[in-house]
KOLBAFI-125747 format. One record per residue (C-alpha): z, x, y. Coordinates in nm, 4 decimals. Example, Ala and Ser with C-alpha at 12.3 -4.5 7.8 and 13.67 -1.06 7.14 Angstrom:
KOLBAFI-125747
- c3,c1,c2
- 0.7800,1.2300,-0.4500 .
- 0.7140,1.3670,-0.1060 .
//
This chain:
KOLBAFI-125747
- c3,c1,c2
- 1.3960,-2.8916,2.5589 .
- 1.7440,-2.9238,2.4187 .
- 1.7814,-2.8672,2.0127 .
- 1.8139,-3.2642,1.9434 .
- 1.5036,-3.3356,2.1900 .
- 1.3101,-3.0069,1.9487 .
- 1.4377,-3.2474,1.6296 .
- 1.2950,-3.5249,1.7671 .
- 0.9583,-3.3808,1.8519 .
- 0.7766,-3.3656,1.5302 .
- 0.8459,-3.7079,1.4598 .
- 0.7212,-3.8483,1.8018 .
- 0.4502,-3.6175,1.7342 .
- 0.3501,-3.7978,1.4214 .
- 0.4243,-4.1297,1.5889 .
- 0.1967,-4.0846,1.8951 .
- -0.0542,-3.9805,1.5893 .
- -0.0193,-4.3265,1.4484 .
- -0.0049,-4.5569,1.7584 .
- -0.3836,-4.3232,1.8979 .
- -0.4829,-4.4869,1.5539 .
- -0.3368,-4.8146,1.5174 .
- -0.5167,-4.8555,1.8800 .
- -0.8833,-4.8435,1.6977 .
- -0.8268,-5.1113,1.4626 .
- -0.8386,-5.3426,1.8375 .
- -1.1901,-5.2579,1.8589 .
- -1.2087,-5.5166,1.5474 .
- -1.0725,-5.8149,1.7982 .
- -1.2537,-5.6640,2.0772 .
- -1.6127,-5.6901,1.9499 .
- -1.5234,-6.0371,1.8465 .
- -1.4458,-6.1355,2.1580 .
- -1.7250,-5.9787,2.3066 .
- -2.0127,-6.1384,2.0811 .
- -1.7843,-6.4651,2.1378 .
- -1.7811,-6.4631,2.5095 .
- -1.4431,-6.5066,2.5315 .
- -1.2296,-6.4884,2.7736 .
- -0.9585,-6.1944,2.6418 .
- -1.1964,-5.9140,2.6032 .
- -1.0530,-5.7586,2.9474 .
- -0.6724,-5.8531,2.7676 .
- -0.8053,-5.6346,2.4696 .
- -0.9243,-5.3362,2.6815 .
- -0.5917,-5.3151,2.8638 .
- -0.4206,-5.3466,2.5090 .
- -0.6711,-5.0757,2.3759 .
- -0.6220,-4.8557,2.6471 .
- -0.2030,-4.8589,2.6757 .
- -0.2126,-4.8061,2.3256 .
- -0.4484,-4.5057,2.2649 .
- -0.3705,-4.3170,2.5992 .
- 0.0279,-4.3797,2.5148 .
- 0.0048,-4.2787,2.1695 .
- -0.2555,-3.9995,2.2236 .
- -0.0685,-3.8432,2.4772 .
- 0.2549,-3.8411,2.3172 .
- 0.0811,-3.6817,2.0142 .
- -0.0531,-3.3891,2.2776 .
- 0.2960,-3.3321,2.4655 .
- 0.4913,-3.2763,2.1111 .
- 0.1896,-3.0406,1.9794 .
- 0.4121,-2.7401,2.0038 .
- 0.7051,-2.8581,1.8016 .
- 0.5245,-3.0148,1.4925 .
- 0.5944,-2.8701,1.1657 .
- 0.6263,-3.0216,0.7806 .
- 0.8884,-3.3121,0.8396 .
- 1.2037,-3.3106,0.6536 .
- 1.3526,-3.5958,0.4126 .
- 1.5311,-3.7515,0.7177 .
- 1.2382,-3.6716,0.9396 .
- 1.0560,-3.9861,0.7174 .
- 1.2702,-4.2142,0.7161 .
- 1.3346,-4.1880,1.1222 .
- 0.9516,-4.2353,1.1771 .
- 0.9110,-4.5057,0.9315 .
- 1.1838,-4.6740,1.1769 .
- 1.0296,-4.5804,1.4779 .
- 0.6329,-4.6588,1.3641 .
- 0.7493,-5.0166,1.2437 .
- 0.9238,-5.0591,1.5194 .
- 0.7191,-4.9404,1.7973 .
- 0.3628,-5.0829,1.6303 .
- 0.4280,-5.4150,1.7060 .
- 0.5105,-5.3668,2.0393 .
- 0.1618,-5.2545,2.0941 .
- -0.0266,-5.5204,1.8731 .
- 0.2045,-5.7624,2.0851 .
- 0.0103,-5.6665,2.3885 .
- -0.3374,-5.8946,2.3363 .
- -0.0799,-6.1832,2.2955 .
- 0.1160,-6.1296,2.5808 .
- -0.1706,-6.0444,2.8218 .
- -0.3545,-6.3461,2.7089 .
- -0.1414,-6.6385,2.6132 .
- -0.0069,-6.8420,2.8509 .
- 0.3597,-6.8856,2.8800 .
- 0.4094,-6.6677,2.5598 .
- 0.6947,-6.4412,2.6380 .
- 0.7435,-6.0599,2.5532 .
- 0.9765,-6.1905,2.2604 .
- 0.7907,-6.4349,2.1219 .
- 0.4881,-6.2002,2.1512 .
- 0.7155,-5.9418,1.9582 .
- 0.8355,-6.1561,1.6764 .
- 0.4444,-6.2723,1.6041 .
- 0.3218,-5.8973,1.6039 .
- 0.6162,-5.7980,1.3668 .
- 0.5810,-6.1127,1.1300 .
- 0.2094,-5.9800,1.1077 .
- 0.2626,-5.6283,1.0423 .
- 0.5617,-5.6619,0.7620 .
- 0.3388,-5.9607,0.6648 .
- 0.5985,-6.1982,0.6725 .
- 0.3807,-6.4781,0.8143 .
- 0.6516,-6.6339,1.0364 .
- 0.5120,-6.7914,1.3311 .
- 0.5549,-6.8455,1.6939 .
- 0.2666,-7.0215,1.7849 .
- 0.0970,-7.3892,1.7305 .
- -0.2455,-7.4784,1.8153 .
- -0.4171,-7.1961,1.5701 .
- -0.7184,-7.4291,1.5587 .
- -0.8066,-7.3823,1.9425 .
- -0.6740,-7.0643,1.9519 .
- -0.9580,-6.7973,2.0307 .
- -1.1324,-6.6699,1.7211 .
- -1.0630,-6.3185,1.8500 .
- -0.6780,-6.4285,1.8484 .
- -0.6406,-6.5180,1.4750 .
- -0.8376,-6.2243,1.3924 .
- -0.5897,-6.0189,1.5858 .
- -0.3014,-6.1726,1.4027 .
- -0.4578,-6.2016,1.0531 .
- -0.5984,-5.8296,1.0537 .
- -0.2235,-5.7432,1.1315 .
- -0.1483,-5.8802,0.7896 .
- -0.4104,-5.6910,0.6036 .
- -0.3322,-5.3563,0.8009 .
- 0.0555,-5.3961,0.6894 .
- -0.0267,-5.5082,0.3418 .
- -0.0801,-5.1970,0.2091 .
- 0.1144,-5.0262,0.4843 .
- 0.0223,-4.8469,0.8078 .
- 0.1924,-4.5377,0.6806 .
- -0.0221,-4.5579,0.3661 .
- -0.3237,-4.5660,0.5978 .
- -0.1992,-4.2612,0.7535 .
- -0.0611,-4.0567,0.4769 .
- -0.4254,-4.0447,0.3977 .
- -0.5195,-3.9041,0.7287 .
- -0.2403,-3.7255,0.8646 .
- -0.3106,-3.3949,0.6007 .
- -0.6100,-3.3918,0.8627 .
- -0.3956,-3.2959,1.1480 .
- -0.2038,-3.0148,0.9058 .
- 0.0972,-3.2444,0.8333 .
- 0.1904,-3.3422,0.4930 .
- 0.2639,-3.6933,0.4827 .
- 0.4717,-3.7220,0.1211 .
- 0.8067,-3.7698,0.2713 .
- 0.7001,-4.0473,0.4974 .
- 0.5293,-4.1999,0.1618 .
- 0.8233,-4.2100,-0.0223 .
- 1.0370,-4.3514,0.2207 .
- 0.8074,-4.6528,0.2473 .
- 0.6437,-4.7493,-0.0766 .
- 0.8007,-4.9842,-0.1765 .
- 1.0553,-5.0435,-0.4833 .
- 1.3133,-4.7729,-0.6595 .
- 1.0666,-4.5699,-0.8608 .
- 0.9435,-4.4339,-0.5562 .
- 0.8547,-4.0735,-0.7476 .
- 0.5737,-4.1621,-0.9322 .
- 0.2319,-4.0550,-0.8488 .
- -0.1206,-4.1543,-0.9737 .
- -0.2261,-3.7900,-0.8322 .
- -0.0687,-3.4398,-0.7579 .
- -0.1829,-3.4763,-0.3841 .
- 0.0378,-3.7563,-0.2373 .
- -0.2778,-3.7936,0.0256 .
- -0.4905,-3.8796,-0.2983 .
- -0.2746,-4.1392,-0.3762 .
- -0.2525,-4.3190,-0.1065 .
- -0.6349,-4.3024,-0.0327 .
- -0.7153,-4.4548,-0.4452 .
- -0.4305,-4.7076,-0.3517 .
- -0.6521,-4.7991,-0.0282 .
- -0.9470,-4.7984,-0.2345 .
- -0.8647,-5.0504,-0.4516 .
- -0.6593,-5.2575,-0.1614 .
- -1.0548,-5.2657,-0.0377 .
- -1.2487,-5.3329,-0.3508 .
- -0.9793,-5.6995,-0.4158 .
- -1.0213,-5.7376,-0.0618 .
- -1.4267,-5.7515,-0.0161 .
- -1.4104,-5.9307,-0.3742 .
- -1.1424,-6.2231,-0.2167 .
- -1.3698,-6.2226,0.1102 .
- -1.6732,-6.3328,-0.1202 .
- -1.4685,-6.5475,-0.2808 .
- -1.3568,-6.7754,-0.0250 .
- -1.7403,-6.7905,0.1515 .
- -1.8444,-6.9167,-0.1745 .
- -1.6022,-7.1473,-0.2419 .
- -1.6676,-7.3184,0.0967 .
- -1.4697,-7.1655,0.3245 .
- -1.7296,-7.0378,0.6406 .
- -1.7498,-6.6455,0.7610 .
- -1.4639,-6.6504,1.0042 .
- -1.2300,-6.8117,0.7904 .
- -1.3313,-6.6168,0.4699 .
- -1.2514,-6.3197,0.6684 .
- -0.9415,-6.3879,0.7976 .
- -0.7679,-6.5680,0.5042 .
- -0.8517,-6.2857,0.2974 .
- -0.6504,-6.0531,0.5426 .
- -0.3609,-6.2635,0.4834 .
- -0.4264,-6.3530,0.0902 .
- -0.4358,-5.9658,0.0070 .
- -0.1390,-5.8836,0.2592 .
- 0.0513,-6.1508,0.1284 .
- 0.1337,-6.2601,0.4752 .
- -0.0092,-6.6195,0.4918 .
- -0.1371,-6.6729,0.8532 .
- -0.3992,-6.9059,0.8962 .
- -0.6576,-7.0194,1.1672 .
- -0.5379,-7.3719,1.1303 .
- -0.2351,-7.5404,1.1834 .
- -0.2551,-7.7309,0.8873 .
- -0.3286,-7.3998,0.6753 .
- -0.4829,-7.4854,0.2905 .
- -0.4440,-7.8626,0.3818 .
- -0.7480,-7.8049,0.6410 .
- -0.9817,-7.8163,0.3598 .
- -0.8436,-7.9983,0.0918 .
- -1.0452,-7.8094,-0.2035 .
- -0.9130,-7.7147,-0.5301 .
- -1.1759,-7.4423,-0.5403 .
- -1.0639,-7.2889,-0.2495 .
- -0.6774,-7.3233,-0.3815 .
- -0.7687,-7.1767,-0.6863 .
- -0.9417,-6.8596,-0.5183 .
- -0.6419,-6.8217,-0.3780 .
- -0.3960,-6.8422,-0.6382 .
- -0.5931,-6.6059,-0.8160 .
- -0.5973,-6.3535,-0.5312 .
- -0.2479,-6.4015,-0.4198 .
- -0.1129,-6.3382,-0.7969 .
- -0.3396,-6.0262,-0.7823 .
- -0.1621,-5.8770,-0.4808 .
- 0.1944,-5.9624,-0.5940 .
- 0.1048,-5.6850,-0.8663 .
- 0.1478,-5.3417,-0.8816 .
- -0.1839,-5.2287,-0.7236 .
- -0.1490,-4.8627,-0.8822 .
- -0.1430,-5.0728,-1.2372 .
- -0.4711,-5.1928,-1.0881 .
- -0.6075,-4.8535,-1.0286 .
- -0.4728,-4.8035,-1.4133 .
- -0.6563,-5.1155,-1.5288 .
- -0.9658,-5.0151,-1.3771 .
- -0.9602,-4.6432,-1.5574 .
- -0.8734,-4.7827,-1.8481 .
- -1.1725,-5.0465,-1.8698 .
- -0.9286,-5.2552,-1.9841 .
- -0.6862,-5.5674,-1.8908 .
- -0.4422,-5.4833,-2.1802 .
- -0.2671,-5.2841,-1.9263 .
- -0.1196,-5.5755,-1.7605 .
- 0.0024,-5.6737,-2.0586 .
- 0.2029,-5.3592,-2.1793 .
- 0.3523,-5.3343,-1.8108 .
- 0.7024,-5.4535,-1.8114 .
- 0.7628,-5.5521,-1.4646 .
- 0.3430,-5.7035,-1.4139 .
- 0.4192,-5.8965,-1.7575 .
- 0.7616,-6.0610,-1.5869 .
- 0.5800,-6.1120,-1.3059 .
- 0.3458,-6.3335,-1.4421 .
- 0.5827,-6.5065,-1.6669 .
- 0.8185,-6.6050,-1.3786 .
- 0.4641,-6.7534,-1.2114 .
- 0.4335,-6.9522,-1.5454 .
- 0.7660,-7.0651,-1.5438 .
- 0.7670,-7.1710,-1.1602 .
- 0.5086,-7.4106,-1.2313 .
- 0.5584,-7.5672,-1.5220 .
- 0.8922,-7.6497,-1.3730 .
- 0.7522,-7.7269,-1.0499 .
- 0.5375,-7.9736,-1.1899 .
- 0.7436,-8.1033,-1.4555 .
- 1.0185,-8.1794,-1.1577 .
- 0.7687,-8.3122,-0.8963 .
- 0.5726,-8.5683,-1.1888 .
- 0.9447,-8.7058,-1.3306 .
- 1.0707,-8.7695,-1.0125 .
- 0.7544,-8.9419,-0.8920 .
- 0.6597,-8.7170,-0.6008 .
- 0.3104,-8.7576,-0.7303 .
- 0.1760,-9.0245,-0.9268 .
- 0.0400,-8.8013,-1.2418 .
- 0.0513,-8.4576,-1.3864 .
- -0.2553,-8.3143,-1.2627 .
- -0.1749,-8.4077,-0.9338 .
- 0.1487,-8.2353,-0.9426 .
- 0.0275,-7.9524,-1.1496 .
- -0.2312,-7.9018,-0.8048 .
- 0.0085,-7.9163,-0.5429 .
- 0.3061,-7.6761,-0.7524 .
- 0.0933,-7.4526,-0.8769 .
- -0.0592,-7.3379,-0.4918 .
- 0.2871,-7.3740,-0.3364 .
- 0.4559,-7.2348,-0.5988 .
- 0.2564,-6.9162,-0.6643 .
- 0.2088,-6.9190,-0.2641 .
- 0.6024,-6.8867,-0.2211 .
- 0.6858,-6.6987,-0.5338 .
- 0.4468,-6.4385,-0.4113 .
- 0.6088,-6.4206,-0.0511 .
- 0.2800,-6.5249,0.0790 .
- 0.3880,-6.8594,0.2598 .
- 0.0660,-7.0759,0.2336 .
- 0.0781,-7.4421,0.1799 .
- -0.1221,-7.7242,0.0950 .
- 0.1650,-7.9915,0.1455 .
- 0.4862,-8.0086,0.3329 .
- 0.7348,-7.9242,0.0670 .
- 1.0230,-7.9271,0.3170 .
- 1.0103,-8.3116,0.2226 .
- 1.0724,-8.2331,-0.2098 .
- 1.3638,-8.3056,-0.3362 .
- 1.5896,-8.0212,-0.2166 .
- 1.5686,-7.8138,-0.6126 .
- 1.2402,-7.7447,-0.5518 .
- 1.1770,-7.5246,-0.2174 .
- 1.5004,-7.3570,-0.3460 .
- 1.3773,-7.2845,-0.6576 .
- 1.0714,-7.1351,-0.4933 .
- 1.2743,-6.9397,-0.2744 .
- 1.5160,-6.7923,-0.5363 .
- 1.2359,-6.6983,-0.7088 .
- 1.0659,-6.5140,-0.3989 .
- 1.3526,-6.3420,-0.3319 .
- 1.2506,-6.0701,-0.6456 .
- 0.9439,-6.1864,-0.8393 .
- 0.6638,-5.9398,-0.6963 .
- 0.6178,-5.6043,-0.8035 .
- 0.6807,-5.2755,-0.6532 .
- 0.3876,-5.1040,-0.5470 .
- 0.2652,-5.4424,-0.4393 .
- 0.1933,-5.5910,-0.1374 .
- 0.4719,-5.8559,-0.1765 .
- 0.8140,-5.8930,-0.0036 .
- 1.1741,-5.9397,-0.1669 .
- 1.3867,-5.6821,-0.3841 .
- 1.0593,-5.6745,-0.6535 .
- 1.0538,-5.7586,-1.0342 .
- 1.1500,-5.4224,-1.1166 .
- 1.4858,-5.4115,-0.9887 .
- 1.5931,-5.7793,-1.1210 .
- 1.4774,-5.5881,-1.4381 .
- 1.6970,-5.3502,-1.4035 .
- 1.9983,-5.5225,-1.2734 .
- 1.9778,-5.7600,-1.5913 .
- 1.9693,-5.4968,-1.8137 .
- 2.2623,-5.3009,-1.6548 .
- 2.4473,-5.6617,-1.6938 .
- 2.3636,-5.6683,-2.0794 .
- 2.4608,-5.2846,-2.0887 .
- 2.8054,-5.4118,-1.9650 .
- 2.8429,-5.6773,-2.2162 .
- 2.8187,-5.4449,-2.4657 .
- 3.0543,-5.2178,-2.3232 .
- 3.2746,-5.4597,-2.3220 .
- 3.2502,-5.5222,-2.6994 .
- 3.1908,-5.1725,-2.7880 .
- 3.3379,-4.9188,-2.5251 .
- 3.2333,-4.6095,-2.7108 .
- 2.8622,-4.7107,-2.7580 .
- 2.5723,-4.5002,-2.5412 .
- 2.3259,-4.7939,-2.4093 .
- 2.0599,-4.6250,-2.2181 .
- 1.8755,-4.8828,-2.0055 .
- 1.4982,-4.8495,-2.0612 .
- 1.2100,-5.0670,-1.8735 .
- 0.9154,-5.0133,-2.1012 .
- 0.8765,-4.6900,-2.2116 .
- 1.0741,-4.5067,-1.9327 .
- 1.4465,-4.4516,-1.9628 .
- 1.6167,-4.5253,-1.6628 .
- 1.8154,-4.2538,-1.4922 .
- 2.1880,-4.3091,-1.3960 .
- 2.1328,-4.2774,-1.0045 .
- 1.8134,-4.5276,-0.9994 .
- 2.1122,-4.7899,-1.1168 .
- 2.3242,-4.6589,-0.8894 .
- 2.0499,-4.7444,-0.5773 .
- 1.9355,-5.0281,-0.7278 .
- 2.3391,-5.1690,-0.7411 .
- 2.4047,-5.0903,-0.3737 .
- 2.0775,-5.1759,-0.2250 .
- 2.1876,-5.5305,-0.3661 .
- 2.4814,-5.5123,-0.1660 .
- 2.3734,-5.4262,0.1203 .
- 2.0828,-5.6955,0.0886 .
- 2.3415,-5.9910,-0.0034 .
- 2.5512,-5.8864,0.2910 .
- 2.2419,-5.8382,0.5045 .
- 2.1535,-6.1999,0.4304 .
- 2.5100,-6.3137,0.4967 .
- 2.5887,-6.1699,0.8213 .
- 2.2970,-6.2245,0.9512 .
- 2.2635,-6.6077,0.8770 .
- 2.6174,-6.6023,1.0593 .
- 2.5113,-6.4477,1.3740 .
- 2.1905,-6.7925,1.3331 .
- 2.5561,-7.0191,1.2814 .
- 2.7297,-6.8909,1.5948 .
- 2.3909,-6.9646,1.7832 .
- 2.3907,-7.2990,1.7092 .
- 2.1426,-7.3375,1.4157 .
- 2.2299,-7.6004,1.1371 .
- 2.3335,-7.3755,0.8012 .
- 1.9864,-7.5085,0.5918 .
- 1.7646,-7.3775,0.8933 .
- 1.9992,-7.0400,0.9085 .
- 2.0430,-6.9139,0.5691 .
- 1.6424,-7.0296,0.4754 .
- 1.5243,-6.8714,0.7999 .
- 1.7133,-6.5160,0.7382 .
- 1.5795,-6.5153,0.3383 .
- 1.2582,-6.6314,0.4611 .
- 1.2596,-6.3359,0.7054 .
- 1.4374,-6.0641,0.5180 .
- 1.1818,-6.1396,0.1859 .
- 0.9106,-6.1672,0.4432 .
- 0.7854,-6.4768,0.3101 .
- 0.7344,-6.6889,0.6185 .
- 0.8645,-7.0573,0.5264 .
- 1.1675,-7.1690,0.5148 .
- 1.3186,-7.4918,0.5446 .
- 1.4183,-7.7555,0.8247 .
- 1.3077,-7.6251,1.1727 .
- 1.1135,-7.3501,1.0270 .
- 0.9683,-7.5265,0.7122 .
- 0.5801,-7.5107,0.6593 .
- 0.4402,-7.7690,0.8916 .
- 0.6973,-7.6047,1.1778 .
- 0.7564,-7.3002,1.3520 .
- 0.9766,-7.0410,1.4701 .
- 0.8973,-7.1764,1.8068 .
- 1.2422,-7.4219,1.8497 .
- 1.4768,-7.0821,1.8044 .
- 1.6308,-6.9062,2.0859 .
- 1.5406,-6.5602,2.2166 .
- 1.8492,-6.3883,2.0678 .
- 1.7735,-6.6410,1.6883 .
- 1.4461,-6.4852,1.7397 .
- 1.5690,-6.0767,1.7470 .
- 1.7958,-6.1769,1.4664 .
- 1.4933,-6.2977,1.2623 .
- 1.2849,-6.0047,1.3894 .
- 1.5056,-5.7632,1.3042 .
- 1.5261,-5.9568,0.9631 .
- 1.1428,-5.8857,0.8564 .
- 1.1982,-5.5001,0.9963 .
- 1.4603,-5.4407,0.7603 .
- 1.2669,-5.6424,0.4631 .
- 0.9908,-5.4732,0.5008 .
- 1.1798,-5.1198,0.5097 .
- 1.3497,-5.1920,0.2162 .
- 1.6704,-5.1948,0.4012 .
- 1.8234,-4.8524,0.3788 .
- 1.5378,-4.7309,0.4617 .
- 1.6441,-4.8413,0.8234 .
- 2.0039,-4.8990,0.8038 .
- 2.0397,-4.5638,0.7120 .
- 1.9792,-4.4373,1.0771 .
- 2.2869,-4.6634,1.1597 .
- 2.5353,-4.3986,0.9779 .
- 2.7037,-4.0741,1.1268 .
- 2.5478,-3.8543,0.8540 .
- 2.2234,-3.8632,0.9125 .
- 2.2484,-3.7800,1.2996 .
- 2.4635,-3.4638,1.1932 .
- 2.2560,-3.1100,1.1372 .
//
């Protein structure tokens, strides 16, 4: 083996780990289907078996090269897990749906595991039941993140998994740690990813909701990813309650869940309230819909406040939150309002959270840097250190935080222009590459909430794909494989 292929090896190493693991979680699907009598059990057990014996034996060839994986080492198997993962969850799709092709199939699995919640498919309501478990588990395995999952396990096969952590979590204050172990960490982050998620679960079986659908919409409510079993998502049951579980839930994941783990220490909710960015958070909820309903009421979209208070409160925290639930069809509002909800998507969860977009914390930061300009302006001599809370902000956080929003505003750009040259009207472009790239799900036009991603092409849908990778990666986390430096030794 040459010295590049000897590079390479720990990382495929690591990755044939991950996929031998990731192929266990289809035993969930696959004893569905079994007690279900359906008909894709044998579609599972091929799916089950490619992925195990494909990852497992990649894991056994590379044995001899692994070793401790360098910075760059992370941030090529982040890539390469995110990217090869949903090739293998596409399988049970592909093997079982009729006429679906390997794209399509693709674009589903990926929208699941970044938890975007951008579908191909119609018909969820006679879909299988082991189908929308399938896609809905995707959702809660991404929430947290795969490579969460198996930072917690790979110390177990005598690799240490903190570079691959860092280059994942999400957000720019990537450093901290609740424990010295990074493994630790990521295990009490799991933890209390479980303890919301059994809580939600409970939640929606009591507020009417039955087993199967309590399960699976609290895979996507604590993933953020908004699946559902029924085409008509929260519409299907029409039920305040069940709204309201949800709002509650979805506002829950949008925050910081290591603040949770604080919360829960402390005994005390107080917490929330000194955090900077889980404060903002909420306010920017509060604001969305007051607005929302203020707008909606005035210009008689519904005939009185409570009404409208219903329907923009679950849409709007359902957006805002990058989850991409609805209980109307707010592609037919007055244009401000699905853009408002948008905007606001594009950085109102926190990092640390489960939510897509550039997160609270660095809108935090960007506004204070503008306000440190100002007074630089007026007073060039002055020494404004930026502060969020009670941490000072270093100089090179700014200086990542500035060019990962240029590289996400020209991400957004060129990419809605390759949509243009394919044909796409500019309203169904630009809200299907935000959509995608904040991983919310939604957008507007041909992909608004009561449509799909079905009407785009094959090469709309790579562009879209290849949207939610790079959202969920934080960008530079991928694009940075794109530049000569990080190929050199």
């Amino acid at each position: 083996m040459n010295s590049f292929g000897r590079s390479l090896a720990p990382v495929l190493n690591m990755l044939g780990a991950v996929v031998a693991i990731f192929a266990l979680t289809m035993l969930v699907p696959l004893a569905v289907a079994f007690f279900a009598e359906e008909e894709v059990l044998v579609d599972y057990d091929t799916a089950f078996l490619i992925s195990f014996i494909g990852g497992a034996f990649v894991w056994w060839a590379t044995r001899p090269f692994k070793r401790e994986l360098l910075p760059r080492d992370g941030f090529l198997l982040v890539t390469l897990v995110w990217t090869a993962l949903p090739a293998f969850a596409a399988l049970p799709l592909y093997l079982h749906l009729p006429g679906l092709s390997f794209t399509d199939s693709y674009f589903e699995a990926m929208s699941g595991l970044t938890t975007t919640g951008a579908t191909i498919l119609s018909g969820h309501d006679s879909l299988p039941l082991s189908i929308n478990v399938w896609r809905c588990l995707l959702q809660w395995i991404g929430g947290m993140g795969i490579i969460v999952l198996a930072v917690a396990i790979l110390p177990l096969l005598g690799v240490g998994g903190s570079q691959v952590f860092k280059a994942e979590t999400a957000g720019p204050l990537k450093e901290h740690k609740l424990t010295p172990r990074i493994a630790d960490t990521a295990k009490l982050l799991y933890a209390i990813y479980f303890g919301l998620s059994v809580i939600c679960f409970l939640a929606y079986r009591l507020a009417g909701m039955n087993w199967p659908d309590a399960l699976m919409h609290m895979f996507t409510t604590m993933g953020i990813g908004g699946f559902s079993s029924h085409d008509a998502s929260f519409r299907h049951w029409n039920s305040p309650v069940i709204e309201w579980v949800a709002v509650v839930f979805m506002t829950l994941a949008g925050i910081n869940f290591a603040l949770h783990f604080t919360a829960w220490r402390a005994r005390s909710p107080s917490v929330y309230l000194r955090d900077p960015e889980a404060r903002t958070f909420v306010l920017v909820l509060v604001f969305a819909v007051l607005v929302l309903t203020a707008f909606l009421f005035i210009r008689g979209v519904y005939p009185d406040w409570p009404t409208a208070m219903r329907y923009a409160l679950f849409n709007g925290v359902s957006i805002v939150t990058t989850t991409g639930y609805a209980n109307a069809d707010y592609n037919e509002w007055p244009m401000f309002a699905p853009i408002l909800m948008l905007f606001l998507a594009s950085f109102a969860t926190c990092a640390g959270s489960t939510g897509g977009g550039i997160k609270m914390i660095r809108g935090l930061i960007l506004l204070k840097q503008a306000r440190r300009e100002f007074v630089r302006i007026l007073h060039p001599r002055s020494i404004a250190p930026i502060a969020v809370g009670d941490r000072v902000i270093e100089n090179h956080v700014i200086f990542a935080v500035l060019a990962f929003m240029l590289i996400y505003g020209a991400s957004i750009t060129w990419l809605t222009i390759l949509l243009l040259a394919s044909g796409l009207d500019v309203v169904t472009a630009f809200t299907a590459v935000f959509a995608c790239i904040n991983n919310i799900g939604p957008g507007l036009n041909r992909v608004g909430p009561t449509e799909s991603y079905a009407t785009l092409n094959d090469f709309e849908t790579w562009v879209c794909t290849f949207a939610m990778l790079i959202g969920r990666l934080e960008l530079m986390s991928v694009l940075v494989l794109f530049t000569p430096a990080f190929w050199r030794k």
